[in-house]
N, C-alpha and C positions, 0 to 999 in steps of 0.2 A: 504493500500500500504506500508508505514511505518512497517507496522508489517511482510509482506513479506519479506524484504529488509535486515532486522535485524534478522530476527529469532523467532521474539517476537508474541507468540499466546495471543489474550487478547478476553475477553467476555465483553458486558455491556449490563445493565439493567435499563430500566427508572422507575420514578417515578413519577407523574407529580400531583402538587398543586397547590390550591390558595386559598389565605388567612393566609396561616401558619406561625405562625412566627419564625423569626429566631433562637430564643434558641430553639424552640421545634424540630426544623429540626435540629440540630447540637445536643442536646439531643437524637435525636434517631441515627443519623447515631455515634455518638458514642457508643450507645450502640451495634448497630452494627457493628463496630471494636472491641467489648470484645468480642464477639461473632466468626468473623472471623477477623485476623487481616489484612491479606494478600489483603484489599479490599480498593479499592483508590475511591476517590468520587470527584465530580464537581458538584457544584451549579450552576447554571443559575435561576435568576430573572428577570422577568419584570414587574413591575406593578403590583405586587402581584403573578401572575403568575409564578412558578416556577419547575424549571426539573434539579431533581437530577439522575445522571449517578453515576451506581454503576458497577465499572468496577473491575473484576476479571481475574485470571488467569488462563491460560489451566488448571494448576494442581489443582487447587482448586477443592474441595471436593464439590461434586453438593449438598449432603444433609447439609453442612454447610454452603454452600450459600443460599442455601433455606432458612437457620431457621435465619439468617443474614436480609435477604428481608425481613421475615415475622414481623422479628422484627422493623422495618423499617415502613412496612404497618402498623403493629396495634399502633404503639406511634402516626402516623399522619393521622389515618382513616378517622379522619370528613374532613379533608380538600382533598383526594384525587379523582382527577377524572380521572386517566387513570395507568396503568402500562407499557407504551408503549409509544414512542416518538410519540404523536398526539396532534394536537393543541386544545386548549379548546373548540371552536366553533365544531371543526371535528367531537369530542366525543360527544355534545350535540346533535349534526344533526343525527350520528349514531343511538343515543338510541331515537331518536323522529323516526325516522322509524322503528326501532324496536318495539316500543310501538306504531306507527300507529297515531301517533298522530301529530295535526299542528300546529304551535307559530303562534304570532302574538308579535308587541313591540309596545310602545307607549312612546317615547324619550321626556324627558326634555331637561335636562342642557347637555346630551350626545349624544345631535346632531343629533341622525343617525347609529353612532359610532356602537350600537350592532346588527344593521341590516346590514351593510356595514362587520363586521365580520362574517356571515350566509352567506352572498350571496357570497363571496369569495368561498364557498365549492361547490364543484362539485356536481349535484345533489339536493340542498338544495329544489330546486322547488316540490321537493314528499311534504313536512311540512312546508316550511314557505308561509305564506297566504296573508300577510300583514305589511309593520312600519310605522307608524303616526308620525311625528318630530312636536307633538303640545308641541312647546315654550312658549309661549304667552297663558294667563289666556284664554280669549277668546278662544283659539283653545280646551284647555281642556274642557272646557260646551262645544262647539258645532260639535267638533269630537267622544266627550268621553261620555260628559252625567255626568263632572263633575257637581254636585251641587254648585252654584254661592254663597249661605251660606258657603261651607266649604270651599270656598275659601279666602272669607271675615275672617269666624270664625281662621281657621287654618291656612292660607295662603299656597300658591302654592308648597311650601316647605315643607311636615308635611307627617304626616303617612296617615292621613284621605285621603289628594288627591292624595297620591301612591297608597290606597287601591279600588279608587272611578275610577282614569286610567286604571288601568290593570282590574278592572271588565265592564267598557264599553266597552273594547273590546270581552271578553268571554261571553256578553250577545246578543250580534250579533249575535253568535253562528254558526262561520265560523270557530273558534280556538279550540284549547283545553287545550291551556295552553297560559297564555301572560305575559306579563314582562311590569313595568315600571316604569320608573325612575325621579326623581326629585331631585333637590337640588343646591347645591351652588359651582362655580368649581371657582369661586374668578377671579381675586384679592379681589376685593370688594366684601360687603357683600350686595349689591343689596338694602340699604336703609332699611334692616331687622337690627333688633337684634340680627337675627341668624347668630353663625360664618360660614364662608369660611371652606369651608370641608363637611359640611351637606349634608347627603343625607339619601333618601331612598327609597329604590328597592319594587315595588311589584310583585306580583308571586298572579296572580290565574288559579286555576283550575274549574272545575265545581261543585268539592265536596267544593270549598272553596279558599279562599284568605289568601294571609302571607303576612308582611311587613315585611324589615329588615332594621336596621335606625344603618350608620354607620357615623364617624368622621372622616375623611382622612385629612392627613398634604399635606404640597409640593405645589410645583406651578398647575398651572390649567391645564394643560396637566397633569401630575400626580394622581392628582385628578381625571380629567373624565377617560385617560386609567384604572386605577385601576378601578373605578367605574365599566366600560364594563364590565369586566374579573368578579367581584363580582356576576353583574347580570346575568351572562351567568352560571356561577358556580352555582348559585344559582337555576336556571333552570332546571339546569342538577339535582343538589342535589331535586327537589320535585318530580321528574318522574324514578328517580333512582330505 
């Protein structure tokens, strides 16, 4: 409407992250001003989650803003999951029907939180099957089919019992991909050794399982949002 009113033609282009960090995003969108100068930019973050608008002008030269973008895409490739104002869950749900394929979550310390973002989306009921919010040691052995040793040996925190949640539920064999989460969203550190921040996300599929074991700052809200958005991104990054 603005741009009616004034005269002013403008174009924008999204980008959308998570995980990247802030010099490598400001590192590339300046190189993308050497590139074209004439191109204005806004960050938006949340929780790791992030959407850079690259906004140009009518007159702007399409094949310089092209190689401006590209340059853009390839300094921050591992982190991106959309080119297009679309929410991280949206994208995930898109390519699991795409690939035909159905999730399932298995929530620690994040509540709910990544399933409660899935079922927001229109549609989600084609791929998501199921989310477990086992909290509590107990719900892991007898929802999950965690081993009652690796929770002793490693405790509910660790790689072993992200690795051991997210394959009780792909051995159901109602999913085809699952997700799950553990860790520590504080204040306190739960009577552990381990710090406030700990976490770790697992991802299996049928050819196999990943862990990803991250240290997040900030208050507990902080912590679990960001967490979500990791494990969701993470999702998306194994069926990509």
């Amino acid at each position: 409407e603005l741009d009616k009113r004034y005269g002013v033609n403008h174009g924008c282009a999204y980008v959308k992250t998570v995980g990247a960090p802030q010099k490598e995003i400001l590192s590339a969108i300046n190189s993308a001003k050497n590139i074209c100068c004439e191109l204005e930019f806004n960050v938006h973050e949340s929780y790791g989650d992030c959407k850079i608008e690259v906004i140009y002008g009518v007159n702007t030269a399409k094949s310089v803003f092209d190689r401006a973008l590209r340059e853009i895409v390839s300094k921050l490739d591992k982190y991106i999951y959309a080119l297009e104002d679309i929410s991280l869950a949206e994208r995930l749900v898109q390519l699991l029907k795409l690939r035909r394929m159905k999730i399932c979550t298995a929530e620690s310390f994040t509540g709910g939180g990544i399933s409660k973002r899935l079922v927001q989306i229109s549609g989600v009921s084609e791929v998501y099957f199921e989310g477990l919010n086992t909290y509590s040691n107990e719900a892991k052995t007898a929802r999950l089919g965690v081993d009652e040793m690796t929770l002793k040996r490693f405790g509910a925190v660790s790689e072993q019992t992200a690795a051991e949640m997210a394959e009780g539920l792909i051995k159901d064999g109602n999913c085809d991909i699952s997700i799950s989460t553990t860790g520590i969203a504080g204040p306190k550190s739960d009577n552990t050794n381990k710090p406030v921040g700990l976490m770790y996300i697992g991802i299996a599929l049928k050819e196999g399982t990943a862990v990803y074991k991250y240290e997040l700052k900030g208050s507990r809200e902080n912590i679990t949002e960001t967490a979500i958005n990791l494990a969701l991104f993470s999702a998306y990054k194994s069926i990509k």
